[in-house]
C-alpha positions as CSV (number, residue, x, y, z in Angstrom):
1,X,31.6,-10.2,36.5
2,X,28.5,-12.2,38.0
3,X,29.2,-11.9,41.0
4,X,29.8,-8.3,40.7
5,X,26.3,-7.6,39.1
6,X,24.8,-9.7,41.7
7,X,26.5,-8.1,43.8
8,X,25.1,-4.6,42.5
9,X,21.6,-5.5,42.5
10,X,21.5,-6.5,46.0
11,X,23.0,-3.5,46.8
12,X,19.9,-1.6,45.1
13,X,17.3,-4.1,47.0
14,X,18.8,-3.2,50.2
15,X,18.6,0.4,49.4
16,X,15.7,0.4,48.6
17,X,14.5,-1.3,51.1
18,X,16.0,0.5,53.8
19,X,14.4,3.4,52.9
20,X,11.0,2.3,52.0
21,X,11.2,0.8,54.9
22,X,12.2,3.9,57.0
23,X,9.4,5.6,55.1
24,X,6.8,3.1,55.6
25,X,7.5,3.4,59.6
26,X,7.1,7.6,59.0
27,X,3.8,6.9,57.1
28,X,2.6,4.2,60.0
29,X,3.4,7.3,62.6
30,X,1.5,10.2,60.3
31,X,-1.2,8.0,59.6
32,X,-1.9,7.1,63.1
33,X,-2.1,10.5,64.1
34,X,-4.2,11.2,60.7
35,X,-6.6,8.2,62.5
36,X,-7.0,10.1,66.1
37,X,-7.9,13.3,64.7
38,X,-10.3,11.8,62.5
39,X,-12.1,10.1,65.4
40,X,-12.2,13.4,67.0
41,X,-14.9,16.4,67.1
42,X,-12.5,18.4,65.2
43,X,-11.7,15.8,62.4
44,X,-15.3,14.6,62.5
45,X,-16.2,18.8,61.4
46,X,-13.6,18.9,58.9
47,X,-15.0,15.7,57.2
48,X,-18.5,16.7,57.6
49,X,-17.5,20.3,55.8
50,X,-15.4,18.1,53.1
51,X,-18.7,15.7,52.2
52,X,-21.1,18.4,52.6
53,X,-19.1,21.2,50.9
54,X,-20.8,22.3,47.4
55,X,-17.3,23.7,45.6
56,X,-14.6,21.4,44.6
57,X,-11.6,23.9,45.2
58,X,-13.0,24.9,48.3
59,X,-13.1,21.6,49.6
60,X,-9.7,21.3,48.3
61,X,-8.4,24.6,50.2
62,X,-9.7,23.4,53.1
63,X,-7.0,20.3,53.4
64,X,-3.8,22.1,51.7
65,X,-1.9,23.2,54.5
66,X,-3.8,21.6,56.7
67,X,-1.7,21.4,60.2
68,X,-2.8,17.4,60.9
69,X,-3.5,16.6,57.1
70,X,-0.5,17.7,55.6
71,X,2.2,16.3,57.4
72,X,0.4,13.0,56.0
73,X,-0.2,13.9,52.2
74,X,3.9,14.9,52.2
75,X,5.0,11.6,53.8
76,X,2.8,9.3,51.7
77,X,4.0,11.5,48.6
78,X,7.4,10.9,49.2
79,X,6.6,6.9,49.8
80,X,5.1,6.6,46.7
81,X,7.7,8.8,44.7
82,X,10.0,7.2,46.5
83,X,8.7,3.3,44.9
84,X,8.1,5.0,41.7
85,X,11.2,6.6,40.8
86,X,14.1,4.7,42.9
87,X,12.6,1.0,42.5
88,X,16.0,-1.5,42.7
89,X,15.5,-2.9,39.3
90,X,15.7,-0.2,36.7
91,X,13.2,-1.5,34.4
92,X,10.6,-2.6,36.4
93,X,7.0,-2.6,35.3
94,X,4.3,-0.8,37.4
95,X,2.8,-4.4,38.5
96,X,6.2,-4.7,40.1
97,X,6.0,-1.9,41.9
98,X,2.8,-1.9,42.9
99,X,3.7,-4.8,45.2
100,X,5.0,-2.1,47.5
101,X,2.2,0.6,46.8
102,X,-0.4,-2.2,47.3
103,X,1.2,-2.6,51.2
104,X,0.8,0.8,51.6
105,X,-2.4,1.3,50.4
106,X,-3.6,-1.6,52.7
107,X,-2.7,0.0,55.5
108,X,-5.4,3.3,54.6
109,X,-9.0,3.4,55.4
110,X,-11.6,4.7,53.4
111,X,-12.3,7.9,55.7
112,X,-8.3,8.5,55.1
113,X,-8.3,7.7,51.1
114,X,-11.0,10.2,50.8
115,X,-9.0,13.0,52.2
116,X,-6.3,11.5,49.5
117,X,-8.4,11.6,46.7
118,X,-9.5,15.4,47.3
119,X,-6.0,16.7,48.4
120,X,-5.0,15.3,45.0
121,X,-7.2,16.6,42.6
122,X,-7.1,20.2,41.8
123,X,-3.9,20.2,39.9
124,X,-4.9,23.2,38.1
125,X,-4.3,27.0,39.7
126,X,-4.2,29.7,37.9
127,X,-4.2,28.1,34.4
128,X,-1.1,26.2,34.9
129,X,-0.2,22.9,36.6
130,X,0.5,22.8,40.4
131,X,2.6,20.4,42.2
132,X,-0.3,18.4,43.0
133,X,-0.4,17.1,39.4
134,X,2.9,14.8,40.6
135,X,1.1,13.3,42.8
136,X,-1.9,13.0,41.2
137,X,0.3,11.2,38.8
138,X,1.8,8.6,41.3
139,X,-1.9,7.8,42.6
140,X,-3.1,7.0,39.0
141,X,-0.1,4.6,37.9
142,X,-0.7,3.0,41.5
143,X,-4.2,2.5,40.8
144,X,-4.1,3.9,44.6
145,X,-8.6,4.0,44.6
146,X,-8.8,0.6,43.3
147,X,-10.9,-0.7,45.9
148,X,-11.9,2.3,48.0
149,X,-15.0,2.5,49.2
150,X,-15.9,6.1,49.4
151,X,-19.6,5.9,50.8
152,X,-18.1,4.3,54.0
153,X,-16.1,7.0,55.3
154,X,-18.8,9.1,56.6
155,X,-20.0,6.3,58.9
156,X,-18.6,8.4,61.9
157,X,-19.8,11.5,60.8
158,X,-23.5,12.2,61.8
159,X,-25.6,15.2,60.2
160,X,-24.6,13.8,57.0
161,X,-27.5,14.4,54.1
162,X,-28.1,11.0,52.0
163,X,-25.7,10.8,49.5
164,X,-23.7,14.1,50.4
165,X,-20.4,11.9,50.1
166,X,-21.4,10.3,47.2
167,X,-21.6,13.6,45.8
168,X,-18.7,15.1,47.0
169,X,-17.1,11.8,45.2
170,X,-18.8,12.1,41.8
171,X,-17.2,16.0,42.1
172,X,-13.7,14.6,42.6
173,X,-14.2,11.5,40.2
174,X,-15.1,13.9,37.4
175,X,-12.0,16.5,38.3
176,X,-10.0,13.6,38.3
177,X,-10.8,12.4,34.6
178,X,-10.8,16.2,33.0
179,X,-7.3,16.7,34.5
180,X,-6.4,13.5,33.3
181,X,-7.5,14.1,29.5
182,X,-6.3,18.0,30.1
């Protein structure tokens, strides 16, 4: 009967891994192409009009749907619901798996965790909780913003004011907690 529950477990690992691993590769391929429209006049515009937007939801309009952006913010969802929810050892503790969230959040730069943090934080519409509130939820238990550094991201974009990102931050940060206690 040993065996057999080994057996089982390894069966889970490999599972998992399989498909976090599959994911991971879909997430390396979104994110790259995340990366070269960043670097580009059109992504540089978009940032600039995220950083330097005064309304919250606007800036948050501008990314849902986004035709480059988008793609992105699904596959990373599904990553992180994906080591949330179907982890190989049933009770697992969050420090567990944030040994896999932690190699995916190495792999994202600050310009790209920005966009993150902003597509994730209006999880209000009309009164009533969106979708965005799941993922919301999987960013917070990951501690996904850890050790961003927001104030770098606009490095690349010129015709920045001082501060305009930092800003655009403190609007998110403080959306982010009222949700939260909401």
């Amino acid at each position: 009967q040993a065996y057999l529950a080994h057996t089982q477990r390894t069966s889970l690992r490999d599972e998992f891994t399989s498909r976090f691993s599959l994911l991971l590769e879909q997430h390396r391929e979104q994110l790259d192409v995340v990366k070269e429209y960043l670097h580009g006049d059109d992504g540089k515009k978009l940032l600039n009009g995220l950083v330097t937007e005064t309304n919250h939801y606007t800036a948050f309009k501008m990314l849902r749907g986004h035709r480059v952006i988008s793609p992105y913010m699904r596959v990373l969802y599904h990553l992180l619901r994906h080591i949330y929810y179907n982890y190989y050892i049933a009770d697992a503790d969050i420090k567990e798996k944030k040994q896999y969230s932690s190699l995916v959040r190495s792999l994202i730069g600050n310009d790209v965790l920005f966009l993150i943090a902003v597509n994730a934080s209006f999880i209000f519409e009309n009164e009533e909780i969106n979708d965005y509130a799941k993922y919301q939820f999987l960013l917070k238990e990951f501690v996904f913003f850890e050790h961003a550094l927001f104030f770098s991201a606009n490095e690349d974009v010129s015709g920045l004011k001082e501060n305009a990102l930092n800003e655009m931050l403190n609007k998110v940060s403080e959306s982010l907690v009222h949700n939260y206690k909401s």
